[in-house]
PyMOL Python script that loads the backbone (N, CA, C, O; Angstrom):
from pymol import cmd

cmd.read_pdbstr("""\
ATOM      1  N   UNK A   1     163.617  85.458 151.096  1.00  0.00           N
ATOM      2  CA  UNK A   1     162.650  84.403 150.829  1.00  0.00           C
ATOM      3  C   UNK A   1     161.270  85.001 150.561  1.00  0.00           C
ATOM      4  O   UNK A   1     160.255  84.414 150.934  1.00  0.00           O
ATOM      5  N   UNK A   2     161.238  85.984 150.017  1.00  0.00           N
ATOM      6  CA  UNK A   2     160.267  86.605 149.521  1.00  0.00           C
ATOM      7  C   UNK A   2     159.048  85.745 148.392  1.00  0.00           C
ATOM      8  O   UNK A   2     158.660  86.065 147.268  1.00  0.00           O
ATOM      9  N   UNK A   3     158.709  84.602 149.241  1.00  0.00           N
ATOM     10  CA  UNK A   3     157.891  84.157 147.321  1.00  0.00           C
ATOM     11  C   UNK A   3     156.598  84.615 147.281  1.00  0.00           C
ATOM     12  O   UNK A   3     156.169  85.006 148.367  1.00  0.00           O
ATOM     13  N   UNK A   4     156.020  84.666 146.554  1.00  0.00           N
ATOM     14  CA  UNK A   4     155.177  85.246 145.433  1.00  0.00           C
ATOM     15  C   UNK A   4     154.019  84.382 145.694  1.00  0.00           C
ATOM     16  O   UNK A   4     154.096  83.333 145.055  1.00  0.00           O
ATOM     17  N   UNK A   5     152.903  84.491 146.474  1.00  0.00           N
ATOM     18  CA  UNK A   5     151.684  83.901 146.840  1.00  0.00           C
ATOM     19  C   UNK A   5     150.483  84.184 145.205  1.00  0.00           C
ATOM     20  O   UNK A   5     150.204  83.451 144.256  1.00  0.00           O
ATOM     21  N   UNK A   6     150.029  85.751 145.628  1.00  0.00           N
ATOM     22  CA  UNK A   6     149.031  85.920 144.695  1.00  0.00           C
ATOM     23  C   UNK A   6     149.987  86.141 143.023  1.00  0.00           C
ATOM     24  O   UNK A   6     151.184  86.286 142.776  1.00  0.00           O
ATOM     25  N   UNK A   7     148.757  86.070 142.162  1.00  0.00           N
ATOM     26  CA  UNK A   7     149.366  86.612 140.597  1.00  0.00           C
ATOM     27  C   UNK A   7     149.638  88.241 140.702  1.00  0.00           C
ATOM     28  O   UNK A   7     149.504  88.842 141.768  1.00  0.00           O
ATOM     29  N   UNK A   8     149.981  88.796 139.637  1.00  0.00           N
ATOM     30  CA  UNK A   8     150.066  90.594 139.779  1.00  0.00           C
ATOM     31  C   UNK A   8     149.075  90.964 139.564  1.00  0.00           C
ATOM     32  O   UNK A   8     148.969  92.190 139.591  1.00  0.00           O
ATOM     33  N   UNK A   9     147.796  90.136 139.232  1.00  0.00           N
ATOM     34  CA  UNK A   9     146.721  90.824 139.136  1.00  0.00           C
ATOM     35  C   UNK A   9     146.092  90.886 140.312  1.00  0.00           C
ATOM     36  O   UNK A   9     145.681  91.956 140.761  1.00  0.00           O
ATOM     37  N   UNK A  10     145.942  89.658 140.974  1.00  0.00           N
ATOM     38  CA  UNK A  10     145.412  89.742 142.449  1.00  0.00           C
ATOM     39  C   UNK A  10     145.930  90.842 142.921  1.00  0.00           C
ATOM     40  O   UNK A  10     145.158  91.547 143.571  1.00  0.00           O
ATOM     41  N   UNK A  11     147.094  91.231 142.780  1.00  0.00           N
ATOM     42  CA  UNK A  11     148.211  91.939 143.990  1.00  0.00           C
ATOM     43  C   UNK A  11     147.550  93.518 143.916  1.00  0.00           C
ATOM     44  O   UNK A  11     147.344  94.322 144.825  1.00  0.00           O
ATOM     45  N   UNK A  12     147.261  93.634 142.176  1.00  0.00           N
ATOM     46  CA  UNK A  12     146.601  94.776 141.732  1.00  0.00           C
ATOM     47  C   UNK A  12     145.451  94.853 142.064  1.00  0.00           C
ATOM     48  O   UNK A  12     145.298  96.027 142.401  1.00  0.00           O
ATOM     49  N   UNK A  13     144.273  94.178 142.214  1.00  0.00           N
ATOM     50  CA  UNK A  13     143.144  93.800 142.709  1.00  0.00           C
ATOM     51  C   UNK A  13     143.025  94.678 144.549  1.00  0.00           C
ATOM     52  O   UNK A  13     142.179  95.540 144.787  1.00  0.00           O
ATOM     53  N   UNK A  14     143.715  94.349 145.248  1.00  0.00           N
ATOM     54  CA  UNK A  14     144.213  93.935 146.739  1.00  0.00           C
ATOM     55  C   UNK A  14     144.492  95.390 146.816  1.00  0.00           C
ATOM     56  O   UNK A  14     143.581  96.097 147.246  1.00  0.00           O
ATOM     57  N   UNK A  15     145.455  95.869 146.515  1.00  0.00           N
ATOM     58  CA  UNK A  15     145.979  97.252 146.282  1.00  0.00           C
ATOM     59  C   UNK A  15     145.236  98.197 145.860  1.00  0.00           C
ATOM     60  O   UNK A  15     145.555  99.381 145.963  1.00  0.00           O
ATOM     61  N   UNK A  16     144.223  97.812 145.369  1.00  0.00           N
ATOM     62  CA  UNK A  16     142.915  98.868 144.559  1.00  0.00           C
ATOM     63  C   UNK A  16     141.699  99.046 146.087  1.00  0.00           C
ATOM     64  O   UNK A  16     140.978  99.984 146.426  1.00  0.00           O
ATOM     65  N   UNK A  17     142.010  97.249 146.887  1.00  0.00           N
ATOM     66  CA  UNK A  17     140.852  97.325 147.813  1.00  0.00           C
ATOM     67  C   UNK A  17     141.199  98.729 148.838  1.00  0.00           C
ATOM     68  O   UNK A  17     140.470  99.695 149.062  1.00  0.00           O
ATOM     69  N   UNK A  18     142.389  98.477 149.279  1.00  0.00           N
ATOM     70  CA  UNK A  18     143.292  98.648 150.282  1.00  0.00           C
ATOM     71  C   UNK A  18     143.119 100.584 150.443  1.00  0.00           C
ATOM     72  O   UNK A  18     143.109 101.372 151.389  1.00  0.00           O
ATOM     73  N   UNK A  19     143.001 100.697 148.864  1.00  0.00           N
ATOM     74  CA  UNK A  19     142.393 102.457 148.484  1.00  0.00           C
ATOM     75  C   UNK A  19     141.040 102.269 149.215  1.00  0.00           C
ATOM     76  O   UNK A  19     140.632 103.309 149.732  1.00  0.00           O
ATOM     77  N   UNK A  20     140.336 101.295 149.359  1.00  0.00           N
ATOM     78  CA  UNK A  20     138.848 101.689 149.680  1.00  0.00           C
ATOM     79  C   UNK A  20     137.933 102.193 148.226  1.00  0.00           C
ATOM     80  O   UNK A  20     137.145 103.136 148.161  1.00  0.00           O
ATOM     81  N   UNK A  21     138.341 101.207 147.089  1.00  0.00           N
ATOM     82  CA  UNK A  21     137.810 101.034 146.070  1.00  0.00           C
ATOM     83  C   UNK A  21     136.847 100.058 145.762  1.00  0.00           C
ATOM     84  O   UNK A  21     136.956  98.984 146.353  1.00  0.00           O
ATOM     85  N   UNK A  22     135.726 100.236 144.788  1.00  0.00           N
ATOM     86  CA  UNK A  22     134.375  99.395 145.019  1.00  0.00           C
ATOM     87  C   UNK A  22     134.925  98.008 144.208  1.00  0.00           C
ATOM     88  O   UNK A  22     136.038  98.064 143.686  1.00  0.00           O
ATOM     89  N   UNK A  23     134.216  96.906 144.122  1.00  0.00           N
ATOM     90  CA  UNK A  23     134.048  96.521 142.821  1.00  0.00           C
ATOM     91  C   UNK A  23     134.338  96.844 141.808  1.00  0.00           C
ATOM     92  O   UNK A  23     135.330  96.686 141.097  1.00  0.00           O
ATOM     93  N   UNK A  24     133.187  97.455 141.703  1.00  0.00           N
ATOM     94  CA  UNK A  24     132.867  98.421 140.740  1.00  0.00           C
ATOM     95  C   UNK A  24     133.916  99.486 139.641  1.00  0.00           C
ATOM     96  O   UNK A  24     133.965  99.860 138.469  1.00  0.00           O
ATOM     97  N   UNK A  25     134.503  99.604 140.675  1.00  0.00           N
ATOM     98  CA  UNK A  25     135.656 100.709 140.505  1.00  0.00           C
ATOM     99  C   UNK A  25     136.952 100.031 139.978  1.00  0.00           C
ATOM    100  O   UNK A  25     137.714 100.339 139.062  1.00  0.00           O
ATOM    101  N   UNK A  26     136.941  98.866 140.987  1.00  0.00           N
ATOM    102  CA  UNK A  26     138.294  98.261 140.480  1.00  0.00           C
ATOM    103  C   UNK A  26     138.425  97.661 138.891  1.00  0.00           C
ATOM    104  O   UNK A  26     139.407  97.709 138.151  1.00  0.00           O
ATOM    105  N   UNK A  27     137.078  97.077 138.637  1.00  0.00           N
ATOM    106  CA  UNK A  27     136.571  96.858 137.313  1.00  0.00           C
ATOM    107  C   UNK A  27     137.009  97.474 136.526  1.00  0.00           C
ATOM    108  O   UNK A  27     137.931  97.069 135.819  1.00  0.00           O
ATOM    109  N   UNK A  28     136.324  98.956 136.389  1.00  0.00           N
ATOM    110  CA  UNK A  28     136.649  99.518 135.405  1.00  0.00           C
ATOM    111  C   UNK A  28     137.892 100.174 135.428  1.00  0.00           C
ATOM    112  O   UNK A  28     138.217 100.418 134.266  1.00  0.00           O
ATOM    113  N   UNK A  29     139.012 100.699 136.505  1.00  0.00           N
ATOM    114  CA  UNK A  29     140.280 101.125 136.523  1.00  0.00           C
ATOM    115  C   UNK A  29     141.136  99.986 135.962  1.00  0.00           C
ATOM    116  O   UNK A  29     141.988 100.533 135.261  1.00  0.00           O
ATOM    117  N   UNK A  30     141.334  98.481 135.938  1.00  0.00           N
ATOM    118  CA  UNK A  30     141.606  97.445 135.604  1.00  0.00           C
ATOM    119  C   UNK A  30     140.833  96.969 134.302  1.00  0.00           C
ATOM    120  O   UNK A  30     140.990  95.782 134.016  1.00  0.00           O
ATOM    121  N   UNK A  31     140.076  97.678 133.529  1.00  0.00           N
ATOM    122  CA  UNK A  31     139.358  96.965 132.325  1.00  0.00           C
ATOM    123  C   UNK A  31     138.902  95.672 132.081  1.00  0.00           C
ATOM    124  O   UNK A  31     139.055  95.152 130.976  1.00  0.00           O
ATOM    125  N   UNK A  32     138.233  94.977 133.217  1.00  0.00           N
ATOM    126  CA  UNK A  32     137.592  93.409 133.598  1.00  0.00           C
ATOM    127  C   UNK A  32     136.664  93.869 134.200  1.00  0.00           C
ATOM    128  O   UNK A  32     136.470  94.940 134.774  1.00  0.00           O
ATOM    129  N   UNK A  33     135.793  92.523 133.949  1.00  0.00           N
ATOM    130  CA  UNK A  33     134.665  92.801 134.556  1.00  0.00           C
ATOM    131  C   UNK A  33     133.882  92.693 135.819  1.00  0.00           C
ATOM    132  O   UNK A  33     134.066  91.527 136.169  1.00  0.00           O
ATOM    133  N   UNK A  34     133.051  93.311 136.759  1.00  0.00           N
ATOM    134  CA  UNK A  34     132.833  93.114 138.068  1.00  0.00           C
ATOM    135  C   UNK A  34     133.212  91.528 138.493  1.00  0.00           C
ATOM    136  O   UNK A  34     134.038  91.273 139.369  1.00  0.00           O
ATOM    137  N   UNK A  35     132.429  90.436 137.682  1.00  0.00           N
ATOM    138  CA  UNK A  35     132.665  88.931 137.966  1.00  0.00           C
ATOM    139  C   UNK A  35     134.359  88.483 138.368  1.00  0.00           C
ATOM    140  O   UNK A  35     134.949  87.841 139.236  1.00  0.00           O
ATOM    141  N   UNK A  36     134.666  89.243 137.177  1.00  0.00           N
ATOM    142  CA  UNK A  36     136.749  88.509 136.993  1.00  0.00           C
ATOM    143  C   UNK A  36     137.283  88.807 138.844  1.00  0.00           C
ATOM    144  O   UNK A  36     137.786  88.012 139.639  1.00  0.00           O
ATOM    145  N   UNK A  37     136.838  90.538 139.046  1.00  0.00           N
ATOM    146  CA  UNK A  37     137.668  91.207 140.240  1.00  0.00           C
ATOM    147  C   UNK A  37     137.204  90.286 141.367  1.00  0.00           C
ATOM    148  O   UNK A  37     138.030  90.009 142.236  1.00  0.00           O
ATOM    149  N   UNK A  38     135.918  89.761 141.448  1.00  0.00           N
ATOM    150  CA  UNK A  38     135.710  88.904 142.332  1.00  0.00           C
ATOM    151  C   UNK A  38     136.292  87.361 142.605  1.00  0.00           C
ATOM    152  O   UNK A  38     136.526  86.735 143.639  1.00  0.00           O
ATOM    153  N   UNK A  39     136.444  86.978 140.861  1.00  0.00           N
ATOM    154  CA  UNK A  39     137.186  85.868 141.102  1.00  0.00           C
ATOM    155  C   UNK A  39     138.585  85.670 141.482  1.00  0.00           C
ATOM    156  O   UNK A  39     139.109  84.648 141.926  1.00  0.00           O
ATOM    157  N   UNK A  40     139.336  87.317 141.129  1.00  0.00           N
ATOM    158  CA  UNK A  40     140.773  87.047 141.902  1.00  0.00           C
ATOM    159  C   UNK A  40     140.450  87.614 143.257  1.00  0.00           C
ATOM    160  O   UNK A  40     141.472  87.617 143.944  1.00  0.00           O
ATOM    161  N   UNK A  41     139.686  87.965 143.724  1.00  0.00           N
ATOM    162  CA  UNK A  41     139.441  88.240 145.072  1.00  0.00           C
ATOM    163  C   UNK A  41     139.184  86.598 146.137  1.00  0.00           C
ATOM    164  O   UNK A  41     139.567  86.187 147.232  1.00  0.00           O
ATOM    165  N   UNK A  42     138.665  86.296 145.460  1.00  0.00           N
ATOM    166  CA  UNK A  42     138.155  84.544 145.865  1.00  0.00           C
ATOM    167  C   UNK A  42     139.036  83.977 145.660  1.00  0.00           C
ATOM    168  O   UNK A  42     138.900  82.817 146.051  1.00  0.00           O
ATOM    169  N   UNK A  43     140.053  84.190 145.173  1.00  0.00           N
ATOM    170  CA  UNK A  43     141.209  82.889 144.714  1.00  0.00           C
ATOM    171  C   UNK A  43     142.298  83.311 145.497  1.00  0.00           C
ATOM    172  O   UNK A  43     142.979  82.431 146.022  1.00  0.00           O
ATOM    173  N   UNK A  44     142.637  84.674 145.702  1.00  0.00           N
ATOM    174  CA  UNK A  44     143.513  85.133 146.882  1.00  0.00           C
ATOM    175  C   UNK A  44     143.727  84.888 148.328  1.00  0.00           C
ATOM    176  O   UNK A  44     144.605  84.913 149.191  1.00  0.00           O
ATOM    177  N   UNK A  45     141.914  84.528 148.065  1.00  0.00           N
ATOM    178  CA  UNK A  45     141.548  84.505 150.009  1.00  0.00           C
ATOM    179  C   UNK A  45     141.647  82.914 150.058  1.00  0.00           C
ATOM    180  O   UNK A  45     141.532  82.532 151.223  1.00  0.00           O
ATOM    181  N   UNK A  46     141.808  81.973 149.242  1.00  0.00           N
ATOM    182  CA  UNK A  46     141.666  80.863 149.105  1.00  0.00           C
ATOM    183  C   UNK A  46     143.099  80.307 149.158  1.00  0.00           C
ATOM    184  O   UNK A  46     143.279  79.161 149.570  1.00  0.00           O
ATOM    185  N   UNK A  47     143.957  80.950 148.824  1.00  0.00           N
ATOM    186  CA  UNK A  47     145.535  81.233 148.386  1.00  0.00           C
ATOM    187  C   UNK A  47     145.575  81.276 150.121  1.00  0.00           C
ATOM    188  O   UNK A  47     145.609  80.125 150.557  1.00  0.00           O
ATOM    189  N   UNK A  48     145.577  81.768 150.635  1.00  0.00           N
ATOM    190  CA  UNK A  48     146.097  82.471 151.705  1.00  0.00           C
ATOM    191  C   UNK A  48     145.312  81.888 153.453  1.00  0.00           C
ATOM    192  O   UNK A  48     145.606  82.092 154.631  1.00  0.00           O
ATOM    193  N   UNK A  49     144.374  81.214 152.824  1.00  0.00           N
ATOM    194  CA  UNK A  49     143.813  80.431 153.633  1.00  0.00           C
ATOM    195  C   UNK A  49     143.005  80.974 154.397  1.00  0.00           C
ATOM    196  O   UNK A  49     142.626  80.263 155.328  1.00  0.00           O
ATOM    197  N   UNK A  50     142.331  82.658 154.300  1.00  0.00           N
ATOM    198  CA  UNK A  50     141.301  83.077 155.153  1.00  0.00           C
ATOM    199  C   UNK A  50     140.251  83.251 154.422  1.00  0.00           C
ATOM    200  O   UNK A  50     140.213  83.080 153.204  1.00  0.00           O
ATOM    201  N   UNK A  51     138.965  83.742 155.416  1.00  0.00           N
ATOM    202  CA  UNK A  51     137.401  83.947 154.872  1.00  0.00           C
ATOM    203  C   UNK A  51     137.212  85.108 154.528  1.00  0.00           C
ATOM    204  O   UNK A  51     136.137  85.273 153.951  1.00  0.00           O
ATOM    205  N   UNK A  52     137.870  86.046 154.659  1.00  0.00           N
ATOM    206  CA  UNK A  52     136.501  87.530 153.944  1.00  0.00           C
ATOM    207  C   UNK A  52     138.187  88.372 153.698  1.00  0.00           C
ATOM    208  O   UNK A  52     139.340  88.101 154.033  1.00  0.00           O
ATOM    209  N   UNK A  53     137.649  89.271 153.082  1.00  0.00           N
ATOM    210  CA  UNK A  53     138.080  90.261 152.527  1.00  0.00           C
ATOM    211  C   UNK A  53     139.590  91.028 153.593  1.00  0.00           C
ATOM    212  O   UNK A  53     140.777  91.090 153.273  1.00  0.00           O
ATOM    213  N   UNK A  54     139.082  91.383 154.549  1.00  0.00           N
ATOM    214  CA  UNK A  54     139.781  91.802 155.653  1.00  0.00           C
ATOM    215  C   UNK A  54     141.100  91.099 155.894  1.00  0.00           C
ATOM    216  O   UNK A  54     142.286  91.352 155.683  1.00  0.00           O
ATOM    217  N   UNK A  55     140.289  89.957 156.504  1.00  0.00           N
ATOM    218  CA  UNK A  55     141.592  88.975 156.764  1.00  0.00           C
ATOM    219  C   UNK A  55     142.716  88.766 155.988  1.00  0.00           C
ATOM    220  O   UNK A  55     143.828  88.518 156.454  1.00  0.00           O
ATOM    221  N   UNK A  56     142.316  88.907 154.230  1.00  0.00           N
ATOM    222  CA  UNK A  56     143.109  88.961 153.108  1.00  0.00           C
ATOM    223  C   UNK A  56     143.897  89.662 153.137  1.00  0.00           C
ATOM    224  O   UNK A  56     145.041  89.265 152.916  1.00  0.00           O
ATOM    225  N   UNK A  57     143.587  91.306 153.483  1.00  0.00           N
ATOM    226  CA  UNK A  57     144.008  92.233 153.866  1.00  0.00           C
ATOM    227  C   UNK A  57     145.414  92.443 154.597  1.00  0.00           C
ATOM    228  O   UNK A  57     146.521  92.749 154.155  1.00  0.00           O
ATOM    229  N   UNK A  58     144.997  92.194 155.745  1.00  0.00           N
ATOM    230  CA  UNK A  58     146.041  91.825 156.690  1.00  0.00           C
ATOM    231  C   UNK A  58     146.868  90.616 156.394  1.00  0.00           C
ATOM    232  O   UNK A  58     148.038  90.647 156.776  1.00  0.00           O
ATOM    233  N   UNK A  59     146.547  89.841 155.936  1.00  0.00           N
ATOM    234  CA  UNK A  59     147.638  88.647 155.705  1.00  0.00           C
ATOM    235  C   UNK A  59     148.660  89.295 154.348  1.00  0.00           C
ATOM    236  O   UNK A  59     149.825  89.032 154.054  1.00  0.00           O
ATOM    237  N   UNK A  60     148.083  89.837 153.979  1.00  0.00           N
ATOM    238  CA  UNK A  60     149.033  90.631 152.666  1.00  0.00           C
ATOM    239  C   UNK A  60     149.628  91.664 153.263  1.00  0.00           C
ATOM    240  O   UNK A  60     150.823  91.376 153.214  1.00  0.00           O
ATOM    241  N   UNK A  61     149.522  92.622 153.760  1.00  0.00           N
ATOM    242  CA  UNK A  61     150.004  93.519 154.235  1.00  0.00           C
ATOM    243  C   UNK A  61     150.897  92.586 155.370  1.00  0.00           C
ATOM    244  O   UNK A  61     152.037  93.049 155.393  1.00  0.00           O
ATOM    245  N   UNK A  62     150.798  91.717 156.082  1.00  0.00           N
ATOM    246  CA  UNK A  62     151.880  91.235 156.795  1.00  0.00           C
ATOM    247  C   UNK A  62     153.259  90.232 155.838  1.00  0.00           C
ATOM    248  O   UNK A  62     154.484  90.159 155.941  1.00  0.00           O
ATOM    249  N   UNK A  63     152.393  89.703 155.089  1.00  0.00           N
ATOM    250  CA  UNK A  63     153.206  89.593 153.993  1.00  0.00           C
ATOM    251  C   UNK A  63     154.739  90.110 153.282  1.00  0.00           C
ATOM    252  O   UNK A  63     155.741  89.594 152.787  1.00  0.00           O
ATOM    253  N   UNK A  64     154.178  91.509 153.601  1.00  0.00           N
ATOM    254  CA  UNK A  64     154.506  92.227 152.237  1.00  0.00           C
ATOM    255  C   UNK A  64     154.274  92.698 150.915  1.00  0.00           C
ATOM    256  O   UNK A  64     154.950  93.462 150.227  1.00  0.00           O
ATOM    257  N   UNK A  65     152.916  91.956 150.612  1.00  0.00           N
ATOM    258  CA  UNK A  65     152.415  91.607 149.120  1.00  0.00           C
ATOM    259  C   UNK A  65     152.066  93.048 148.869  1.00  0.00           C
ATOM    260  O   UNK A  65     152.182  93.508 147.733  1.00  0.00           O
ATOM    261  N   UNK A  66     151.496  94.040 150.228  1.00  0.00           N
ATOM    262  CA  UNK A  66     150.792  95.406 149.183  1.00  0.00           C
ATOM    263  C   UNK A  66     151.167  96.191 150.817  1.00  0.00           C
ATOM    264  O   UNK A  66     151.393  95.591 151.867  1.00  0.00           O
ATOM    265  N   UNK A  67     151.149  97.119 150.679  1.00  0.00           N
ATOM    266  CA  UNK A  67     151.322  98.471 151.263  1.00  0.00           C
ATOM    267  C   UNK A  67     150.716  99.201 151.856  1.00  0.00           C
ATOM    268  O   UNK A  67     151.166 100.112 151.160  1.00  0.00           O
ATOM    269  N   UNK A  68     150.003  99.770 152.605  1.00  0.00           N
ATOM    270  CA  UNK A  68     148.674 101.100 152.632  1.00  0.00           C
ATOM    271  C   UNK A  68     148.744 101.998 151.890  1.00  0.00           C
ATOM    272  O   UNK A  68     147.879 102.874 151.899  1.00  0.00           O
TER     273      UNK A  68
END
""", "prot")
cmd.dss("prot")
cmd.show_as("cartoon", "prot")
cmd.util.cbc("prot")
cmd.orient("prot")
């Protein structure tokens, strides 16, 4: 019963954080712009029903969605 919360971009997004990658960084390794990475960052945590970044974190990684 594995379903599929975020898009593959979020998942890619999440997985870029999870490196301890900036913004910034994820931007340009992903070819979008600082604004976009934030908006699947905001739509994930919104997805998933927590407030900051972290919490996202951990709810994905308990998930399954991404890895360390």
């Amino acid at each position: 019963m594995n379903k599929k919360i975020l898009t593959k971009r979020e998942e890619e997004v999440f997985t870029l954080l999870v490196k301890n990658k900036t913004t910034r960084e994820i931007a340009r390794e992903l070819n979008i712009s600082e604004k976009t990475v934030r908006n699947h960052i905001s739509n994930a945590m919104q997805k998933l029903g927590v407030k900051g970044r972290a919490q996202a974190v951990v709810e994905l990684l308990r998930l399954g969605s991404i890895t360390l």
